[in-house]
C-alpha positions as CSV (number, residue, x, y, z in Angstrom):
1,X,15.0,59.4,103.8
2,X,18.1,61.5,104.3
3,X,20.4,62.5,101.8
4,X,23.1,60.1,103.3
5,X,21.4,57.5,103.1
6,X,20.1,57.9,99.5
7,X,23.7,58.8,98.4
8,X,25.2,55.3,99.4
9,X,22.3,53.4,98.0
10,X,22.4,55.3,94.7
11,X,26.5,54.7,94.5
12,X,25.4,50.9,95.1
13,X,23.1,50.9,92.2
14,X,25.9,53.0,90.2
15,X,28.4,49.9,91.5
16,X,25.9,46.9,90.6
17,X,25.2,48.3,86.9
18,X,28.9,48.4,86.5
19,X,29.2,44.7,88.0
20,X,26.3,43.4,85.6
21,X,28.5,45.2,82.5
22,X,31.6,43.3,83.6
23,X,30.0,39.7,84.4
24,X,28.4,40.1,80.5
25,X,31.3,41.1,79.3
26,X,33.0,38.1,81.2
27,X,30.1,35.2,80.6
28,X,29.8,36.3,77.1
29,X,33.5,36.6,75.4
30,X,34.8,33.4,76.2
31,X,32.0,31.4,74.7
32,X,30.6,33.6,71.7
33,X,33.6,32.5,69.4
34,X,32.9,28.8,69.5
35,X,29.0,30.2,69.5
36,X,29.7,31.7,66.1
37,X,31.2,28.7,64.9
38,X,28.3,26.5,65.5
39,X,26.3,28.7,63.3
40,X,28.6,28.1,60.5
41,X,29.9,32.2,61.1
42,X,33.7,32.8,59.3
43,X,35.7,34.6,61.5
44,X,35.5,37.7,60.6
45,X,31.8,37.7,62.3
46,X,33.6,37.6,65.5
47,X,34.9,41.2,64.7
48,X,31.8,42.0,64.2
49,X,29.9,41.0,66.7
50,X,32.0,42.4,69.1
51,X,31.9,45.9,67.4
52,X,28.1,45.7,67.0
53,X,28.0,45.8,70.6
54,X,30.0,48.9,70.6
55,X,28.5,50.7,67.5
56,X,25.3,51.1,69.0
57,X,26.7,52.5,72.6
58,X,28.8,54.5,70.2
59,X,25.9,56.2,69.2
60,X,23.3,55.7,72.2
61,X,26.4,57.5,74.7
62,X,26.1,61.3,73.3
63,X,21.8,61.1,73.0
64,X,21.5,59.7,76.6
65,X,24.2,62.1,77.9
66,X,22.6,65.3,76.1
67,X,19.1,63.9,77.7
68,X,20.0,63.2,81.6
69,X,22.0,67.1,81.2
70,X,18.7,68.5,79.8
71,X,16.7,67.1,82.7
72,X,19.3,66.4,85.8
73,X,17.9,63.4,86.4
74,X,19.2,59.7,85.0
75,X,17.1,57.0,86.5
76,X,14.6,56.9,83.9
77,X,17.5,57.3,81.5
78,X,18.9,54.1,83.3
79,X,14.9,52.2,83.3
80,X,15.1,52.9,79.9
81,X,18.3,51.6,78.6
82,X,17.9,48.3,80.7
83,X,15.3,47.2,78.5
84,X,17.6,47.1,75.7
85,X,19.9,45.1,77.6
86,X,17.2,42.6,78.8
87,X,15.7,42.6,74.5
88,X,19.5,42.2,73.7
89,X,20.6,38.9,75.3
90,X,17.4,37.0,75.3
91,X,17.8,37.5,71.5
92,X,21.6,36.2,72.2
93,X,19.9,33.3,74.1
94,X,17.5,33.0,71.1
95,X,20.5,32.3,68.6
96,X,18.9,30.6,65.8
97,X,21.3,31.9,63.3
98,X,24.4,34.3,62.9
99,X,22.7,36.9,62.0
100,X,20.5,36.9,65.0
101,X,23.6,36.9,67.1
102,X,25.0,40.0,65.4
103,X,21.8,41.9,66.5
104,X,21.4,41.0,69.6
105,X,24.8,42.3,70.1
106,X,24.1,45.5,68.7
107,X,20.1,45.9,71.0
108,X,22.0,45.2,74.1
109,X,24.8,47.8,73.0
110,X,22.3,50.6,73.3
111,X,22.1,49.9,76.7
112,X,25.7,50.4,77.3
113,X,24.7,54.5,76.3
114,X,23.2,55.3,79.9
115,X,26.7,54.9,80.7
116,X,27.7,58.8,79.5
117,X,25.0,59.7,82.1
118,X,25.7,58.2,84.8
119,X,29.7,59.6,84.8
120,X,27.9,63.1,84.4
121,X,25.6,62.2,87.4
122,X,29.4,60.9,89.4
123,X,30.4,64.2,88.2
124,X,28.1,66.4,89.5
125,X,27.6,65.3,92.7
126,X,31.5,64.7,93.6
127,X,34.5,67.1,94.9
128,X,37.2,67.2,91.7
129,X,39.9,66.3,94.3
130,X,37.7,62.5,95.2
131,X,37.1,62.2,91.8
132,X,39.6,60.1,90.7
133,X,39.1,57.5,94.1
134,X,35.3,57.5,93.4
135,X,35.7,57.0,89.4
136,X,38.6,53.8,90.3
137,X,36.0,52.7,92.6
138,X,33.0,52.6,90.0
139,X,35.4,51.1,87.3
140,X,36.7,48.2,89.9
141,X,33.3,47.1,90.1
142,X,33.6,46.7,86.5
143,X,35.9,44.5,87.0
144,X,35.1,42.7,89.7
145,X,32.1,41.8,87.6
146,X,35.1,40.2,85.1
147,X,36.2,38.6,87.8
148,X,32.7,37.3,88.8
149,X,31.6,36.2,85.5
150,X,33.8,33.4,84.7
151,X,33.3,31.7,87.7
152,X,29.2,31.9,86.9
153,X,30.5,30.6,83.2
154,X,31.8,27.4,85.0
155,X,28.5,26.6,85.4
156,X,26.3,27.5,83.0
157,X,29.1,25.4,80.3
158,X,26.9,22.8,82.1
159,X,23.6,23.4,80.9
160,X,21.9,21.1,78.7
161,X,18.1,21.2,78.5
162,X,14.9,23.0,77.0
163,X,12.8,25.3,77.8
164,X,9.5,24.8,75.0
165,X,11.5,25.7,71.7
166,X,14.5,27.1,73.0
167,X,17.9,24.9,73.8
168,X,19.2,25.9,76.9
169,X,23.3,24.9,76.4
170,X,26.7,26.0,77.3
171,X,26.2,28.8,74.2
172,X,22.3,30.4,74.8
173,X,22.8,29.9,78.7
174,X,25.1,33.4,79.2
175,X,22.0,35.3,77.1
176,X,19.3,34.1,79.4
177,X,21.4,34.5,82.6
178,X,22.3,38.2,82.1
179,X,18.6,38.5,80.7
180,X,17.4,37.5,84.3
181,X,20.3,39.5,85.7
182,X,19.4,42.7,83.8
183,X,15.7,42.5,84.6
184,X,16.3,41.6,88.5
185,X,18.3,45.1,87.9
186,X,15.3,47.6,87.0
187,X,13.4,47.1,90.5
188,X,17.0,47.8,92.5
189,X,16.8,50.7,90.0
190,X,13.7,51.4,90.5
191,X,13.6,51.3,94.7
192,X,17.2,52.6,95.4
193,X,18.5,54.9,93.2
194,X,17.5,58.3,93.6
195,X,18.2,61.4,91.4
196,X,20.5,63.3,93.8
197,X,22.1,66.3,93.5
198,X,24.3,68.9,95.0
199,X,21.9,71.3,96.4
200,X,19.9,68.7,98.0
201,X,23.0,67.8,100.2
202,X,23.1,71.9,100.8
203,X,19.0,72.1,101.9
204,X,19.4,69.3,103.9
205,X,22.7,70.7,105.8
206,X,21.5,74.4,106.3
207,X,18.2,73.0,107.6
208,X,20.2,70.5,110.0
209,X,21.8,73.8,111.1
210,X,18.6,76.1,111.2
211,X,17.0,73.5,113.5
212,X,19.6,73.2,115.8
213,X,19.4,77.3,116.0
214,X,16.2,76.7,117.3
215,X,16.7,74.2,119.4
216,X,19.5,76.6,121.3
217,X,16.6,79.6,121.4
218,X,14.6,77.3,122.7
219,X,17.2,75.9,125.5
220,X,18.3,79.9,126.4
221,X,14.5,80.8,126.8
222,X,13.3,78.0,128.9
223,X,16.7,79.2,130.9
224,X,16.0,82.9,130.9
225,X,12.1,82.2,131.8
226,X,13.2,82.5,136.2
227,X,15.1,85.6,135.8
228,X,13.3,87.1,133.3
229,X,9.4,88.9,133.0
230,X,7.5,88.6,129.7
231,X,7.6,92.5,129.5
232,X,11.4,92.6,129.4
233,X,12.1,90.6,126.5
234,X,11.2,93.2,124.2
235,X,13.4,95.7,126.2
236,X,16.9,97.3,126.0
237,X,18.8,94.6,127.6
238,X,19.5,93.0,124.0
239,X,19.3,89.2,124.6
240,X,19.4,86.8,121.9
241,X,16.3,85.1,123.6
242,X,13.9,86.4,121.4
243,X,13.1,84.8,117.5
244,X,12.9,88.6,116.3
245,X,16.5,89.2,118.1
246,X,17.5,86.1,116.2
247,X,16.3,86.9,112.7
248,X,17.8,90.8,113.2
249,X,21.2,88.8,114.3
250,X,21.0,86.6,110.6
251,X,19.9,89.8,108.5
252,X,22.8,91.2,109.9
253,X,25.2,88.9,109.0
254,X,26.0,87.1,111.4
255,X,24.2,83.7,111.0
256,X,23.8,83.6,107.4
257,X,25.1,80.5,107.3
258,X,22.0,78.4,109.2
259,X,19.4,80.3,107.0
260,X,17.4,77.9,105.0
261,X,18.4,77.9,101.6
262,X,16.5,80.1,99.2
263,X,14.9,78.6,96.2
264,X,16.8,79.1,93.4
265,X,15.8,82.1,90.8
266,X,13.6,80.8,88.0
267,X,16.0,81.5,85.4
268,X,18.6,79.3,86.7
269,X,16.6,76.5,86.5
270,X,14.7,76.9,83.2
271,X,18.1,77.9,81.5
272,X,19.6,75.7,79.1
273,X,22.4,74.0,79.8
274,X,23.9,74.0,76.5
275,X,23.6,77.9,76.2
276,X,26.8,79.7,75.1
277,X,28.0,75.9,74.6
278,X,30.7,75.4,71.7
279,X,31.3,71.8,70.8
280,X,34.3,73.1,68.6
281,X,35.6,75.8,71.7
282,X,34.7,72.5,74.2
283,X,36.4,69.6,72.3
284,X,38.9,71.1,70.6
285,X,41.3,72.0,72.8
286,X,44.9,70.2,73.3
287,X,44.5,68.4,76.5
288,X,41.1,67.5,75.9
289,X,42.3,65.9,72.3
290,X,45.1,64.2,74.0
291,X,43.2,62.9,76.4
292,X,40.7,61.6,73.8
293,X,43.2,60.1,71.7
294,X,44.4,58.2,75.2
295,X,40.6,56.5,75.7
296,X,40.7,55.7,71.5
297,X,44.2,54.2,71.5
298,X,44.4,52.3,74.6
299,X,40.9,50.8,74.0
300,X,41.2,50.0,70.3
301,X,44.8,48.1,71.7
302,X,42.9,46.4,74.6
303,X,39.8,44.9,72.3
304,X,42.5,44.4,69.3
305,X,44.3,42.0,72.1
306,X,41.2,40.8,73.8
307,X,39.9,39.7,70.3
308,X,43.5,37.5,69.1
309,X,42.9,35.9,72.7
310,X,40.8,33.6,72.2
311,X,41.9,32.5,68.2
312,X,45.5,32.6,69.6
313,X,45.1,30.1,72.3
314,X,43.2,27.8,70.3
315,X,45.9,27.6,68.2
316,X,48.7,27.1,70.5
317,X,47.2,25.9,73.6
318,X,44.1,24.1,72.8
319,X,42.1,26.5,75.4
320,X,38.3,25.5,75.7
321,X,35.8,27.5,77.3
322,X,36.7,26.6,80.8
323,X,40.4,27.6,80.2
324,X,39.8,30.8,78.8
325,X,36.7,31.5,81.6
326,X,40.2,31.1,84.4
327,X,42.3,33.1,82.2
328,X,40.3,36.1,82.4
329,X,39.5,35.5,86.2
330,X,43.1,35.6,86.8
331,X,43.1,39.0,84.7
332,X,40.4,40.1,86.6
333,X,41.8,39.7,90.0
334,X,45.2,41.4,88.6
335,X,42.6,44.1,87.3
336,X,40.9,44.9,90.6
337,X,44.0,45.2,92.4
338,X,45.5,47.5,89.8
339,X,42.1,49.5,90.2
340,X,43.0,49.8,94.0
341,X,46.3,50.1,94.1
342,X,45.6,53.8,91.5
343,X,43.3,54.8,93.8
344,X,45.6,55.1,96.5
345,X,48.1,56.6,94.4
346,X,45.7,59.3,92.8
347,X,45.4,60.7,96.4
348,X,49.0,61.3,96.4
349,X,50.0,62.3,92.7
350,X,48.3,64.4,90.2
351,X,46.3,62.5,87.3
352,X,48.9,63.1,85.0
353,X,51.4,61.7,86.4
354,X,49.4,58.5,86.8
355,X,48.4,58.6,82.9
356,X,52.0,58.8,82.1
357,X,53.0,56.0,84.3
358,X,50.1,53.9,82.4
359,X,51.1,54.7,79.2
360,X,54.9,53.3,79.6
361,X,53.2,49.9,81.2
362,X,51.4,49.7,77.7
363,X,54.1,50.9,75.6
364,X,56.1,48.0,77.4
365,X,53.4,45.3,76.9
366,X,53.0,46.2,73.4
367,X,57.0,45.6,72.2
368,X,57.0,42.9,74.7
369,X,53.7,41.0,72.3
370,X,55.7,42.1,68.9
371,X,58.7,40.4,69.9
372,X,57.7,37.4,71.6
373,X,53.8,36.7,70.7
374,X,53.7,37.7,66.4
375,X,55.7,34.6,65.8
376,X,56.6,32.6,69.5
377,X,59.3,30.2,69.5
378,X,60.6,27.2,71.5
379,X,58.2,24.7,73.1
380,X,54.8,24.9,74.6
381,X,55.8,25.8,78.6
382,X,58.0,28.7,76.7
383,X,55.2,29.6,74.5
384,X,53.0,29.8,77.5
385,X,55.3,31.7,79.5
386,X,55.2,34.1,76.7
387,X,52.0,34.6,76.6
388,X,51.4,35.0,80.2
389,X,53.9,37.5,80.7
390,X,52.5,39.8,77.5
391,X,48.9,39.4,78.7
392,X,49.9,40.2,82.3
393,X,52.1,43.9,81.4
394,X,49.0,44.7,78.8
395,X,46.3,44.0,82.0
396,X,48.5,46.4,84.1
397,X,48.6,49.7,82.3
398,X,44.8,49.6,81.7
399,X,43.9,51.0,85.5
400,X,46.4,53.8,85.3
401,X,45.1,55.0,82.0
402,X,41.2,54.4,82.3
403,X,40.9,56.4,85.5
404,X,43.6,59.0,84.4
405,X,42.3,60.0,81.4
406,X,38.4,60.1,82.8
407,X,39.1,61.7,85.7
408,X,41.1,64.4,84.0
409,X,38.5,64.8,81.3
410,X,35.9,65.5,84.3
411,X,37.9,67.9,85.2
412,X,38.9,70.3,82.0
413,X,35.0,70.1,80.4
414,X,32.4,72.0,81.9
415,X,30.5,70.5,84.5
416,X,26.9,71.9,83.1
417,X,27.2,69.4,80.1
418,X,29.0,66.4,81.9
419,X,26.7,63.8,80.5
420,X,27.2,64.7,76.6
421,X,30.8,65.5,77.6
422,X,31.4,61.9,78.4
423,X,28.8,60.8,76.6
424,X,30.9,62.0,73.4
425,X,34.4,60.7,75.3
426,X,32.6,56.9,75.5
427,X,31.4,57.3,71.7
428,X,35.5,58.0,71.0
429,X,35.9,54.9,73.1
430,X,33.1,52.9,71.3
431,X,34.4,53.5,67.8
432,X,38.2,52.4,69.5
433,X,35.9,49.2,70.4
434,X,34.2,49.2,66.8
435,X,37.4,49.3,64.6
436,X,40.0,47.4,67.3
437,X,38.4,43.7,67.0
438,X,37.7,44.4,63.1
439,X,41.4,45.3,62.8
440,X,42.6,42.0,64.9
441,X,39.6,39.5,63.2
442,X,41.0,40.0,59.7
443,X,44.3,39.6,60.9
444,X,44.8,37.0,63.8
445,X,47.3,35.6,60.9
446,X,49.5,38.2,60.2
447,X,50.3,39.8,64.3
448,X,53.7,41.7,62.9
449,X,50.7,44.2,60.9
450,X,48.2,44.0,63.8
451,X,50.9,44.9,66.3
452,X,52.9,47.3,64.3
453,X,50.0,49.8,64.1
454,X,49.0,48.9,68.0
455,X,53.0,50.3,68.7
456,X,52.9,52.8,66.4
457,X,49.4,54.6,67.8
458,X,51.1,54.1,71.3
459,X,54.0,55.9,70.3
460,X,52.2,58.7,68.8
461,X,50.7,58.6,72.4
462,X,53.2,59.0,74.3
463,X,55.0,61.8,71.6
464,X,51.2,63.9,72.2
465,X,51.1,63.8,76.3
466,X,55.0,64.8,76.2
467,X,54.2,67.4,74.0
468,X,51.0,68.7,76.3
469,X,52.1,67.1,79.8
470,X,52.0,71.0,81.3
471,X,48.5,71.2,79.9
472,X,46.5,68.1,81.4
473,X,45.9,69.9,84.6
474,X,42.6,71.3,85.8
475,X,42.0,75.2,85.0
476,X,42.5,77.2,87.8
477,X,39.8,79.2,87.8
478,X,37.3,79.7,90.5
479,X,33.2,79.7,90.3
480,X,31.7,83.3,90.1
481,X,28.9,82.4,92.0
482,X,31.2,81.0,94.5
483,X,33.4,83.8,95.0
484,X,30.6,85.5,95.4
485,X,29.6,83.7,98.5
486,X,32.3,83.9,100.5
487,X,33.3,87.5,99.7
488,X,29.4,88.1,101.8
């Protein structure tokens, strides 16, 4: 099989394990606070399930990173953390008591960890300047899975039956469907996703190029056979008819492009890739802080939000399952075309300015929920028209930041050490997952605290990428080894 072709498949596998992560995340969050409540869970076990989920991806994120940069390769990395998904919601399906819940959450998390290594694989084997439209296009699948999953929701809410010892109802369905989902996801894994990577692409072309070399000899001698004896092609007339003439032409110079490729020098591959590597010289850097801080903030805002969701239109609306399941369809849909809408601009504008542009859609959304969602007034269309209107500007900035911020942090950390790299930026964002729903569980009661801090870490945002806007570029500097090349 060709390199082409085992590109696109791999990028489909990299799309559908970003689609499974949205449609759990979307089958999963509109049901598992009544879920709670049938196991006689007090709230604050919502906050914790939630963060479970993230604690352990928190941790699993840098480990499978570090692994898949040690060994290049990240299908066995992906096998591996499927099964955790698969243990993780059959134990949700399971569900005999709160506790059982909470861990299930926490198993599947671990699976969440392949994650780092597949944005180091995306990494790798992409051009910085298509790295932005190919990182919006892996996180719109994402989404599209949000948008996917509450329509599936609509019908397992209908479910009502046994199988043995296990009830089978409009709670335990979304555990055994992503459990079937998950494991119909290792053999796609497992037959179309191939460890790819630059030079392979580079073999493949020179030795495109190299054959058709020899398929012009070929053509010029069958040509030059009439006209020409045997005894003269050795002679002084100098025609390129001749292999030898060919190979003195490429030693020469002159063809040194269609050579094959030589293999690479032992050391280079045997090499660690963590040699000379500084986690303090790496990670401690201003733009790569502020750009860390973005992924912490705006994700501990979005899950603090996410999490009052469902508590706050219980309250006021009297949402069900089936309300909330349309709710974040409609977000999902306004997600997607966000997602698209930055990838076209990304091909026009630098990152930064994109990040910036996010970060005053969410500075917006967030004094928009102080003033009109901590304590709304007037009657229920208002209320609703509140609510709406604040969930729609916070749904908005999230594309613009997301890709911004991991496209840029691609670009300023080495390449070598992609998967811990990001690995270590998703354990940031894990711990923003972690401590955002534990911060808006305990206080779904009081929103002027929950919010004020959600404004004030924005602010502080917004002061810190002012302060470094000139920095969050990528380094100008150009590969040795490529310089080298094209000085020959």
């Amino acid at each position: 099989m060709d390199y082409r072709r085992k590109r696109r498949l791999t990028f489909f596998t990299i799309g559908l394990i970003f689609l499974l992560s949205g449609i759990e995340y979307a089958v999963i969050l509109p049901t598992i606070w009544r879920y709670l409540q049938t196991l006689n869970a007090a709230p604050y076990f919502l906050g914790l399930s939630l963060s479970a989920f993230s604690f352990s991806g928190l941790l699993a994120g840098p480990l499978f990173g570090h692994w898949s940069d040690r060994t290049l390769t990240t299908k066995k990395i992906i096998l591996f953390a499927n099964v955790f998904e698969i243990v993780g919601n059959f134990m949700y399906f399971m569900g005999y008591s709160k506790w059982l819940l909470l861990c299930s959450r926490l198993v599947a998390g671990i699976g969440t960890g392949a994650g780092s290594s597949i944005f180091g694989f995306l990494t790798r084997n992409t051009a910085p300047e298509d790295r932005s439209t190919v990182f919006a296009a892996v996180m719109a699948c994402r989404q599209a899975g949000l948008l996917i999953g509450p329509a599936f929701n609509i019908f397992l809410r209908l479910c009502n039956f046994q199988i043995g010892p296990f009830t089978v109802n409009k709670f335990t369905s979304p555990g055994l469907f992503m459990c079937l989902l998950w494991f119909l996801l290792q053999f796609v894994v497992l037959f179309l996703y191939w460890d790819i990577t630059p030079e392979d692409q580079t073999r493949q072309r020179n030795a495109a190029e190299w054959e058709k070399v020899e398929q012009e000899e070929e053509e010029e001698s069958d040509e030059g056979k009439p006209l020409v004896g045997p005894s003269e092609l050795t002679g002084s007339y100098g025609t390129v008819t001749s292999v030898q003439s060919r190979t003195s032409s490429v030693a020469n110079g002159d063809l040194t492009h269609v050579s094959p490729p030589p293999s690479p020098p032992p050391e280079d591959v045997t090499s660690s890739p963590f040699k000379n590597f500084s986690a303090s010289r790496e990670f401690l850097r201003e733009e790569v802080v502020v750009l860390l801080a973005a992924q912490f903030i705006t994700l501990f805002n979005q899950t603090a939000l996410e999490t009052m969701v469902t508590p706050l239109t219980q309250k006021f609306f009297n949402f069900g399952e089936l309300e909330n399941s349309i709710m974040y369809c409609v977000c999902g849909v306004e997600v997607i075309a966000g997602f698209l809408f930055v990838r076209w601009l990304s091909k026009r504008v630098a990152e930064r300015v994109v990040l910036a542009v996010g970060l005053i859609l969410c500075n917006i959304s967030c004094v928009w929920c102080l003033i009109f969602l901590a304590n709304p007034q007037g009657g229920f269309a208002w209320q609703l028209a509140e609510f709406i209107i604040g969930v729609f500007l916070q749904v908005l900035g999230l594309p613009f930041v997301a890709v911004a911020q991991v496209s840029l942090f691609s670009k300023i950390t080495s390449e070598k050490t992609q998967g811990f790299s990001q690995g270590i930026r998703r354990s940031v964002g894990g711990l923003a997952t972690i401590l955002g729903p534990l911060w808006a569980g305990g206080l779904t009661s009081n929103l002027y605290v929950m919010l004020g801090l959600m404004m004030g870490l924005l602010a502080l945002l917004t002061i810190m990428m002012v302060v470094s806007y000139e920095r969050l570029v990528e380094p100008a500097t150009v590969d040795s080894h490529t310089g080298t090349e094209s000085e020959e």
